[in-house]
N, C-alpha and C positions, 0 to 999 in steps of 0.2 A: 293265463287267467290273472286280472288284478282281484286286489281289494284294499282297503282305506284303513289308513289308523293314522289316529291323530293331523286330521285334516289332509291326509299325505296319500297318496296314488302309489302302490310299493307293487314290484312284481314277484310274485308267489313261486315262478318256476325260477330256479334259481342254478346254478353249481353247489355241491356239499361247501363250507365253510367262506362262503360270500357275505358278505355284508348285504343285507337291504337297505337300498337308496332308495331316497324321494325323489319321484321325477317330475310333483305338479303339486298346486295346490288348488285345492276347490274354491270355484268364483260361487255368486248368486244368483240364480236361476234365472233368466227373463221371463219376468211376468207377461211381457208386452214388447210388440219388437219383435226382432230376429236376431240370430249371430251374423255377426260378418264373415269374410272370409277372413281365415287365418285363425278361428278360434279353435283351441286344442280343446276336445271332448272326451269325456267315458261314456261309451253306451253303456243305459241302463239297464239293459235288459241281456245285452250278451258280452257287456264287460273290458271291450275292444278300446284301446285309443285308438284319434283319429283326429283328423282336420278340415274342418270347412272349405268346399271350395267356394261355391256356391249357393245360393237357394234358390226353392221352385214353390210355385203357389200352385197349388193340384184344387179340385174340387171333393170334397170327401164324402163320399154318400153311406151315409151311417143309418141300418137300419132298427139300430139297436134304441132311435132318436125316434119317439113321437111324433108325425107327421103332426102340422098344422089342422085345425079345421078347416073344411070350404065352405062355400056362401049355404050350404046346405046344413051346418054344423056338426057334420061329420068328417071324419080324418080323411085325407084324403090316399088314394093310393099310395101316387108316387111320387118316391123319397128324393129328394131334392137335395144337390150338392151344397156340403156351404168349405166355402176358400178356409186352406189352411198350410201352413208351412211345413216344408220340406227340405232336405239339404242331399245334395252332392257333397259327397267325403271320401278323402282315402284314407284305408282299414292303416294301422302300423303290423307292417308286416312281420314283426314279433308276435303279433299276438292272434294269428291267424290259427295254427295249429292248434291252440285250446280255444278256440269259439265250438265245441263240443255241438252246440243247440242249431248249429248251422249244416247244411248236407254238406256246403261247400262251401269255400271262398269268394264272396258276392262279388259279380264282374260286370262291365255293360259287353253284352254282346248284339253281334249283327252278323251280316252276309258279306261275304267273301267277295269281293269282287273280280269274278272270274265263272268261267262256265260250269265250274264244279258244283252244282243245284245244295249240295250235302252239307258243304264249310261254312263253319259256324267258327269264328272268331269272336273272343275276350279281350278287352282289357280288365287285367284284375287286381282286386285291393279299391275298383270302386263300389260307395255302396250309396243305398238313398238312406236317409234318415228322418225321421218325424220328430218335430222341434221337443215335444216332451218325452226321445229319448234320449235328449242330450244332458250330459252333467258337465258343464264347463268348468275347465281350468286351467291354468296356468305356469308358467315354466323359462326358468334363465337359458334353457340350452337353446342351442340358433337351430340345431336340427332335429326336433324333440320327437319326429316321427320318421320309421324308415318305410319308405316306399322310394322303388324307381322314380314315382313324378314326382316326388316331395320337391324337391331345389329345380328342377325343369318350373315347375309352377308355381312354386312361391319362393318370398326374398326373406331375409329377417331385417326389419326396420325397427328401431326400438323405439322411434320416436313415435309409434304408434301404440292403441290398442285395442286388439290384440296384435302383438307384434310381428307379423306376418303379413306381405302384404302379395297380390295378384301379381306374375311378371305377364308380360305383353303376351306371351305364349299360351299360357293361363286362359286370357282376354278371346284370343283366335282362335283356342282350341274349341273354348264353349261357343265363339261366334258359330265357326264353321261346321261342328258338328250337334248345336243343337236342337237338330231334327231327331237325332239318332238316341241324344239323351232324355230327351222330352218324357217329364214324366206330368201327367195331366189327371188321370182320375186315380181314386182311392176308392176302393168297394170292405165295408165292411158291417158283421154281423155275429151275435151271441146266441147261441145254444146251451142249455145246462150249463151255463158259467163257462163254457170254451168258444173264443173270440175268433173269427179268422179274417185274418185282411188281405183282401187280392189288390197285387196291383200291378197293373198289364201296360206292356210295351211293344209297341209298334218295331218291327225290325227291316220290312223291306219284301220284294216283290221278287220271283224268279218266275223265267219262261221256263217251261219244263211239258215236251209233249204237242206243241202248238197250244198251250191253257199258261195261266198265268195262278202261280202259287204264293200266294200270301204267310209270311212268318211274324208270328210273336209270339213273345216270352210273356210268363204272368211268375211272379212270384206272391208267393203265400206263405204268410205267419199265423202259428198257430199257437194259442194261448189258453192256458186256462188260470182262470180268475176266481176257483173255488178252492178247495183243501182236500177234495177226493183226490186219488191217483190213478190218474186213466191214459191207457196205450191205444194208439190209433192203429184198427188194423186191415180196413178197407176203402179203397176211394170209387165214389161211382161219380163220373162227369157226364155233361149231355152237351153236346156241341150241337148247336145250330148253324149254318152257314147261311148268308144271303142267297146261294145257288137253290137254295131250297133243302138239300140233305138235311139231315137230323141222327147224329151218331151217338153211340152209346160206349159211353168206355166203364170197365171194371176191371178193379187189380187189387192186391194186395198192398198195403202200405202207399208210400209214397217216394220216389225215387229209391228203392230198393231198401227203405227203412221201416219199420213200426216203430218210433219216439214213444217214449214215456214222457206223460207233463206231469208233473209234479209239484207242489211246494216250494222243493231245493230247484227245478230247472222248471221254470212252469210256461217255455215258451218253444218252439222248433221253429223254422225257417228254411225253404226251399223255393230253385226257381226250376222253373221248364218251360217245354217248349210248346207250339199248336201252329197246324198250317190250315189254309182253307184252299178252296178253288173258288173264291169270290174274296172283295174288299174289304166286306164286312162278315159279321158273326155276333153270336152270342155263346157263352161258359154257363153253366151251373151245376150244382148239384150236390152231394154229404159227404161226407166221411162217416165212417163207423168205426164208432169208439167202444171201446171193453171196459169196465170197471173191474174191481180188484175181485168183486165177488162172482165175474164170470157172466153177467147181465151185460148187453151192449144197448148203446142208443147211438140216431143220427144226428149230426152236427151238419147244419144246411153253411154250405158257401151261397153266399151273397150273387144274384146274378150279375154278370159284367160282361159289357160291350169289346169286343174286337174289332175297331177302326184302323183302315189304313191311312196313312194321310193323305192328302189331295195334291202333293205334289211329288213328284219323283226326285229320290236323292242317293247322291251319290255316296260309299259308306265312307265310313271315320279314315279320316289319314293323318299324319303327321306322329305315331306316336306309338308304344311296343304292338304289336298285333301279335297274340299267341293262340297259334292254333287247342282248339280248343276240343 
Protein backbone atom coordinates (compact mmCIF):
# COMPACT_ATOMS: atom_id res chain seq x y z
CA UNK A 1 0.00 0.00 0.00
CA UNK A 2 1.37 3.66 -0.74
CA UNK A 3 0.42 6.85 0.69
CA UNK A 4 1.78 10.69 0.43
CA UNK A 5 3.57 13.08 2.71
CA UNK A 6 4.93 15.97 1.72
CA UNK A 7 4.37 15.79 -1.96
CA UNK A 8 6.22 12.32 -1.92
CA UNK A 9 4.80 8.70 -2.98
CA UNK A 10 6.66 6.67 0.23
CA UNK A 11 5.90 2.71 0.55
CA UNK A 12 4.18 1.88 3.95
CA UNK A 13 5.28 -1.94 3.73
CA UNK A 14 8.65 -1.65 4.59
CA UNK A 15 11.56 -3.95 6.59
CA UNK A 16 11.83 -3.04 10.62
CA UNK A 17 14.48 -0.12 10.62
CA UNK A 18 14.33 1.04 6.85
CA UNK A 19 14.34 4.24 5.86
CA UNK A 20 11.38 5.66 3.85
CA UNK A 21 12.30 6.80 0.42
CA UNK A 22 10.60 9.07 -2.12
CA UNK A 23 10.02 7.35 -5.30
CA UNK A 24 7.93 10.24 -7.20
CA UNK A 25 6.55 13.34 -6.98
CA UNK A 26 3.05 14.44 -7.76
CA UNK A 27 2.38 16.20 -11.40
CA UNK A 28 -1.00 18.23 -12.15
CA UNK A 29 -3.82 16.43 -13.19
CA UNK A 30 -5.01 16.69 -16.97
CA UNK A 31 -7.91 18.65 -17.09
CA UNK A 32 -8.07 18.05 -20.82
CA UNK A 33 -6.02 15.63 -22.97
CA UNK A 34 -4.73 12.31 -22.13
CA UNK A 35 -1.45 10.87 -20.63
CA UNK A 36 1.02 9.47 -22.85
CA UNK A 37 2.60 6.53 -22.76
CA UNK A 38 5.42 6.37 -20.21
CA UNK A 39 3.46 8.26 -17.62
CA UNK A 40 4.12 6.86 -14.13
CA UNK A 41 0.64 6.81 -12.00
CA UNK A 42 -0.98 6.23 -8.44
CA UNK A 43 -4.38 4.76 -8.61
CA UNK A 44 -6.73 6.48 -6.93
CA UNK A 45 -8.73 4.28 -5.74
CA UNK A 46 -6.52 1.19 -5.02
CA UNK A 47 -3.27 2.77 -4.44
CA UNK A 48 -1.01 0.75 -7.12
CA UNK A 49 1.78 2.46 -9.14
CA UNK A 50 1.92 1.84 -12.50
CA UNK A 51 2.58 3.06 -16.20
CA UNK A 52 0.85 3.94 -19.19
CA UNK A 53 1.16 1.97 -21.99
CA UNK A 54 -1.47 3.05 -23.97
CA UNK A 55 -4.88 4.53 -24.20
CA UNK A 56 -8.36 3.52 -25.56
CA UNK A 57 -11.50 5.72 -26.24
CA UNK A 58 -14.48 3.18 -24.86
CA UNK A 59 -18.05 4.53 -25.10
CA UNK A 60 -19.43 5.03 -21.46
CA UNK A 61 -22.97 4.45 -21.10
CA UNK A 62 -23.80 5.96 -17.74
CA UNK A 63 -27.17 5.56 -16.50
CA UNK A 64 -26.71 7.51 -13.55
CA UNK A 65 -26.68 10.68 -16.53
CA UNK A 66 -30.26 12.10 -17.48
CA UNK A 67 -31.10 11.08 -20.75
CA UNK A 68 -31.87 14.06 -23.28
CA UNK A 69 -35.38 14.94 -24.20
CA UNK A 70 -36.96 13.75 -27.49
CA UNK A 71 -38.92 15.58 -30.08
CA UNK A 72 -41.81 14.61 -27.77
CA UNK A 73 -40.13 16.42 -24.64
CA UNK A 74 -39.80 13.58 -22.72
CA UNK A 75 -36.48 11.64 -21.63
CA UNK A 76 -35.91 9.34 -23.75
CA UNK A 77 -35.30 5.55 -23.03
CA UNK A 78 -32.14 4.89 -24.20
CA UNK A 79 -28.94 5.85 -22.66
CA UNK A 80 -26.58 6.84 -25.10
CA UNK A 81 -22.63 6.24 -24.94
CA UNK A 82 -20.60 9.28 -24.76
CA UNK A 83 -16.40 8.62 -25.63
CA UNK A 84 -14.12 8.68 -22.88
CA UNK A 85 -10.59 7.78 -21.99
CA UNK A 86 -9.03 4.80 -20.80
CA UNK A 87 -5.47 3.43 -20.39
CA UNK A 88 -3.76 0.10 -20.75
CA UNK A 89 -1.13 0.00 -17.68
CA UNK A 90 1.20 -2.39 -15.87
CA UNK A 91 0.37 -2.82 -12.17
CA UNK A 92 4.19 -2.53 -10.28
CA UNK A 93 4.48 -5.80 -9.16
CA UNK A 94 5.41 -4.64 -5.66
CA UNK A 95 2.42 -3.52 -5.05
CA UNK A 96 0.15 -6.16 -6.11
CA UNK A 97 -0.12 -8.15 -2.73
CA UNK A 98 -1.63 -5.14 -0.88
CA UNK A 99 -4.29 -4.11 -3.56
CA UNK A 100 -6.55 -5.78 -0.75
CA UNK A 101 -9.88 -4.23 -2.77
CA UNK A 102 -9.06 -6.46 -5.73
CA UNK A 103 -10.15 -10.57 -5.82
CA UNK A 104 -7.00 -10.70 -7.81
CA UNK A 105 -4.20 -9.36 -9.79
CA UNK A 106 -5.90 -7.74 -12.85
CA UNK A 107 -4.71 -9.80 -16.14
CA UNK A 108 -5.90 -9.75 -19.97
CA UNK A 109 -6.95 -13.01 -20.52
CA UNK A 110 -7.97 -15.34 -23.66
CA UNK A 111 -8.04 -18.88 -25.03
CA UNK A 112 -5.55 -21.27 -25.43
CA UNK A 113 -4.80 -22.07 -28.62
CA UNK A 114 -5.12 -25.59 -28.76
CA UNK A 115 -7.94 -28.22 -28.35
CA UNK A 116 -8.22 -27.98 -24.62
CA UNK A 117 -12.00 -26.08 -24.71
CA UNK A 118 -11.13 -25.21 -20.75
CA UNK A 119 -7.41 -23.16 -20.93
CA UNK A 120 -7.90 -19.83 -20.00
CA UNK A 121 -4.47 -17.95 -20.10
CA UNK A 122 -3.35 -14.54 -18.47
CA UNK A 123 -1.12 -12.02 -18.88
CA UNK A 124 -0.69 -10.35 -15.62
CA UNK A 125 0.06 -6.91 -13.95
CA UNK A 126 -2.13 -5.59 -16.98
CA UNK A 127 -4.91 -3.51 -15.91
CA UNK A 128 -7.44 -0.83 -17.84
CA UNK A 129 -7.66 2.33 -16.09
CA UNK A 130 -10.08 5.48 -16.32
CA UNK A 131 -8.29 8.70 -16.95
CA UNK A 132 -9.87 10.14 -13.45
CA UNK A 133 -8.22 7.31 -11.63
CA UNK A 134 -4.91 8.31 -12.40
CA UNK A 135 -2.59 10.69 -10.07
CA UNK A 136 0.38 11.26 -12.19
CA UNK A 137 3.97 11.42 -11.22
CA UNK A 138 7.17 11.48 -11.57
CA UNK A 139 10.53 9.97 -10.90
CA UNK A 140 14.63 10.08 -11.60
CA UNK A 141 14.90 6.26 -11.53
CA UNK A 142 15.20 4.64 -15.31
CA UNK A 143 13.25 1.67 -13.94
CA UNK A 144 10.78 3.12 -11.56
CA UNK A 145 8.21 0.08 -12.05
CA UNK A 146 8.79 -3.76 -11.77
CA UNK A 147 6.91 -5.81 -14.03
CA UNK A 148 8.31 -8.56 -16.56
CA UNK A 149 7.32 -6.21 -19.63
CA UNK A 150 8.55 -2.98 -17.88
CA UNK A 151 12.08 -2.70 -20.27
CA UNK A 152 10.60 -5.42 -23.02
CA UNK A 153 8.22 -2.21 -23.70
CA UNK A 154 9.54 0.70 -22.69
CA UNK A 155 12.98 2.64 -23.00
CA UNK A 156 14.09 5.54 -20.54
CA UNK A 157 14.69 8.69 -22.87
CA UNK A 158 15.17 11.73 -20.67
CA UNK A 159 14.87 13.87 -23.45
CA UNK A 160 11.39 13.40 -23.17
CA UNK A 161 8.25 14.06 -21.16
CA UNK A 162 7.29 11.78 -19.57
CA UNK A 163 10.53 10.10 -19.90
CA UNK A 164 9.60 6.89 -21.11
CA UNK A 165 9.16 6.09 -24.35
CA UNK A 166 7.30 2.85 -26.68
CA UNK A 167 10.12 0.35 -28.05
CA UNK A 168 9.01 -1.13 -31.36
CA UNK A 169 7.92 -4.26 -29.43
CA UNK A 170 5.44 -2.23 -27.42
CA UNK A 171 4.29 -0.85 -31.12
CA UNK A 172 3.69 -4.78 -32.48
CA UNK A 173 2.59 -6.08 -29.56
CA UNK A 174 -0.69 -3.68 -29.34
CA UNK A 175 -0.63 -3.88 -33.34
CA UNK A 176 -0.99 -7.59 -33.41
CA UNK A 177 -2.89 -8.24 -30.53
CA UNK A 178 -5.44 -5.49 -30.37
CA UNK A 179 -8.30 -7.62 -31.06
CA UNK A 180 -7.64 -9.29 -27.90
CA UNK A 181 -7.07 -6.09 -25.95
CA UNK A 182 -9.97 -4.12 -27.18
CA UNK A 183 -11.68 -2.55 -24.58
CA UNK A 184 -14.83 -0.63 -26.17
CA UNK A 185 -17.97 -0.16 -23.93
CA UNK A 186 -18.22 0.88 -20.30
CA UNK A 187 -21.74 0.15 -18.56
CA UNK A 188 -22.49 1.95 -15.51
CA UNK A 189 -25.11 2.67 -12.73
CA UNK A 190 -26.00 3.90 -8.90
CA UNK A 191 -28.14 2.45 -6.46
CA UNK A 192 -28.38 3.71 -2.71
CA UNK A 193 -25.02 5.50 -3.26
CA UNK A 194 -23.22 2.22 -4.51
CA UNK A 195 -21.90 2.67 -8.15
CA UNK A 196 -21.07 -0.57 -10.31
CA UNK A 197 -19.18 -0.41 -13.50
CA UNK A 198 -19.15 -3.36 -15.91
CA UNK A 199 -16.88 -3.69 -18.31
CA UNK A 200 -16.91 -6.75 -20.82
CA UNK A 201 -14.39 -8.36 -23.16
CA UNK A 202 -14.71 -10.32 -25.97
CA UNK A 203 -12.24 -13.47 -25.62
CA UNK A 204 -12.84 -15.79 -28.58
CA UNK A 205 -14.80 -18.66 -29.93
CA UNK A 206 -14.32 -22.75 -29.26
CA UNK A 207 -15.86 -25.65 -31.22
CA UNK A 208 -16.91 -27.96 -28.51
CA UNK A 209 -19.66 -30.65 -29.43
CA UNK A 210 -20.11 -29.87 -33.27
CA UNK A 211 -21.72 -26.06 -31.62
CA UNK A 212 -19.56 -23.17 -31.37
CA UNK A 213 -18.98 -21.51 -27.65
CA UNK A 214 -18.41 -18.25 -27.21
CA UNK A 215 -16.09 -16.65 -23.97
CA UNK A 216 -16.02 -13.38 -22.33
CA UNK A 217 -14.80 -11.85 -19.41
CA UNK A 218 -16.69 -8.71 -17.77
CA UNK A 219 -15.07 -7.22 -14.99
CA UNK A 220 -16.90 -5.36 -12.20
CA UNK A 221 -16.30 -2.41 -9.79
CA UNK A 222 -18.08 -1.78 -6.98
CA UNK A 223 -18.34 1.39 -4.99
CA UNK A 224 -19.90 3.03 -2.55
CA UNK A 225 -20.17 6.68 -2.57
CA UNK A 226 -22.10 7.24 0.74
CA UNK A 227 -20.83 6.93 4.55
CA UNK A 228 -23.06 3.74 5.54
CA UNK A 229 -21.07 0.40 5.76
CA UNK A 230 -22.50 -2.32 3.72
CA UNK A 231 -21.29 -6.00 2.92
CA UNK A 232 -22.48 -7.56 -0.30
CA UNK A 233 -23.89 -10.78 0.04
CA UNK A 234 -25.72 -12.18 -2.90
CA UNK A 235 -25.55 -11.91 -6.64
CA UNK A 236 -28.40 -12.77 -8.95
CA UNK A 237 -27.45 -12.57 -12.95
CA UNK A 238 -29.95 -13.22 -15.87
CA UNK A 239 -28.13 -14.15 -19.11
CA UNK A 240 -29.77 -13.95 -22.27
CA UNK A 241 -28.19 -15.56 -25.24
CA UNK A 242 -29.01 -14.78 -28.94
CA UNK A 243 -29.87 -18.76 -29.12
CA UNK A 244 -32.87 -17.65 -27.45
CA UNK A 245 -32.03 -19.27 -23.68
CA UNK A 246 -32.55 -17.23 -20.74
CA UNK A 247 -30.58 -18.49 -17.55
CA UNK A 248 -30.80 -17.45 -14.18
CA UNK A 249 -27.80 -17.44 -11.90
CA UNK A 250 -27.73 -17.07 -7.90
CA UNK A 251 -24.99 -17.33 -5.33
CA UNK A 252 -23.66 -16.02 -2.53
CA UNK A 253 -20.97 -13.26 -2.79
CA UNK A 254 -18.89 -12.78 -5.63
CA UNK A 255 -15.95 -14.83 -6.54
CA UNK A 256 -16.03 -16.55 -3.26
CA UNK A 257 -15.97 -13.13 -1.37
CA UNK A 258 -18.66 -10.79 0.61
CA UNK A 259 -16.40 -7.28 0.47
CA UNK A 260 -17.31 -4.76 2.99
CA UNK A 261 -17.47 -0.97 1.38
CA UNK A 262 -16.72 1.27 3.56
CA UNK A 263 -15.40 4.82 4.02
CA UNK A 264 -11.77 3.49 4.77
CA UNK A 265 -12.06 0.96 1.40
CA UNK A 266 -15.25 2.18 -0.24
CA UNK A 267 -14.36 0.27 -3.57
CA UNK A 268 -13.92 -3.92 -4.52
CA UNK A 269 -13.13 -5.18 -7.95
CA UNK A 270 -13.55 -8.48 -9.77
CA UNK A 271 -13.37 -10.14 -13.14
CA UNK A 272 -15.13 -13.47 -14.44
CA UNK A 273 -15.99 -15.27 -16.83
CA UNK A 274 -19.47 -16.12 -19.25
CA UNK A 275 -19.89 -18.49 -22.38
CA UNK A 276 -22.77 -18.61 -24.65
CA UNK A 277 -23.92 -20.98 -27.52
CA UNK A 278 -24.49 -18.00 -29.75
CA UNK A 279 -22.39 -14.58 -30.89
CA UNK A 280 -24.19 -12.54 -28.91
CA UNK A 281 -26.01 -12.02 -25.56
CA UNK A 282 -27.05 -9.93 -23.02
CA UNK A 283 -25.95 -9.62 -18.61
CA UNK A 284 -27.94 -8.04 -16.00
CA UNK A 285 -29.32 -8.12 -12.87
CA UNK A 286 -28.48 -6.93 -8.53
CA UNK A 287 -26.46 -7.69 -5.90
CA UNK A 288 -27.73 -7.80 -2.52
CA UNK A 289 -26.38 -5.79 -0.01
CA UNK A 290 -26.75 -5.92 3.92
CA UNK A 291 -26.47 -2.78 5.99
CA UNK A 292 -24.96 -2.78 9.46
CA UNK A 293 -28.54 -2.90 11.01
CA UNK A 294 -29.20 -6.21 9.35
CA UNK A 295 -31.84 -4.60 6.53
CA UNK A 296 -30.72 -5.56 2.96
CA UNK A 297 -31.49 -3.75 -0.47
CA UNK A 298 -30.72 -4.49 -4.24
CA UNK A 299 -28.05 -2.82 -6.13
CA UNK A 300 -29.23 -3.11 -10.04
CA UNK A 301 -26.04 -3.80 -12.47
CA UNK A 302 -26.38 -1.88 -15.46
CA UNK A 303 -27.52 -4.14 -18.46
CA UNK A 304 -24.49 -4.84 -21.02
CA UNK A 305 -24.21 -6.30 -24.33
CA UNK A 306 -21.98 -9.65 -25.11
CA UNK A 307 -20.50 -9.25 -28.72
CA UNK A 308 -18.25 -11.27 -30.40
CA UNK A 309 -16.32 -9.68 -33.06
CA UNK A 310 -16.98 -10.08 -36.62
CA UNK A 311 -13.68 -11.38 -37.43
CA UNK A 312 -11.90 -14.57 -36.32
CA UNK A 313 -8.57 -14.10 -34.47
CA UNK A 314 -5.96 -15.64 -33.67
CA UNK A 315 -4.77 -15.40 -29.75
CA UNK A 316 -1.91 -13.17 -28.14
CA UNK A 317 1.51 -14.38 -28.92
CA UNK A 318 4.73 -13.10 -28.54
CA UNK A 319 4.87 -12.60 -24.82
CA UNK A 320 4.65 -14.64 -20.94
CA UNK A 321 1.59 -16.80 -21.42
CA UNK A 322 0.71 -18.18 -17.76
CA UNK A 323 -1.59 -20.72 -17.39
CA UNK A 324 -4.09 -19.48 -15.51
Amino acid sequence: FTFFLNGFILGRNRPEGKVLEPVGVFEALKQHGKYETGQLFLHSVFGYRGIVLFPWHARLYDRDVSPAPDSTGHGSKEVKGKMHTYYQVLIDTRDCPHISQRSQTEAVTFLANHDDSRALYAIPGLDYVSHEDILPYNSTEQVPIQHELFERFLMFNPSRNPPFTARDTLRAWQEKNHPWLELSDVHRETTENIRVTVIPFYMGMREAQNSHVYWWRYCIRLENLGNEVVQLRERHWRIFSLSGTLETVRGRGVVGKEPVLSREQPAFQYSSHVSLQAPSGHMWGTFCFERTDGSHFDVRIPPFSLESNKYDKAPPTGYPLIHW
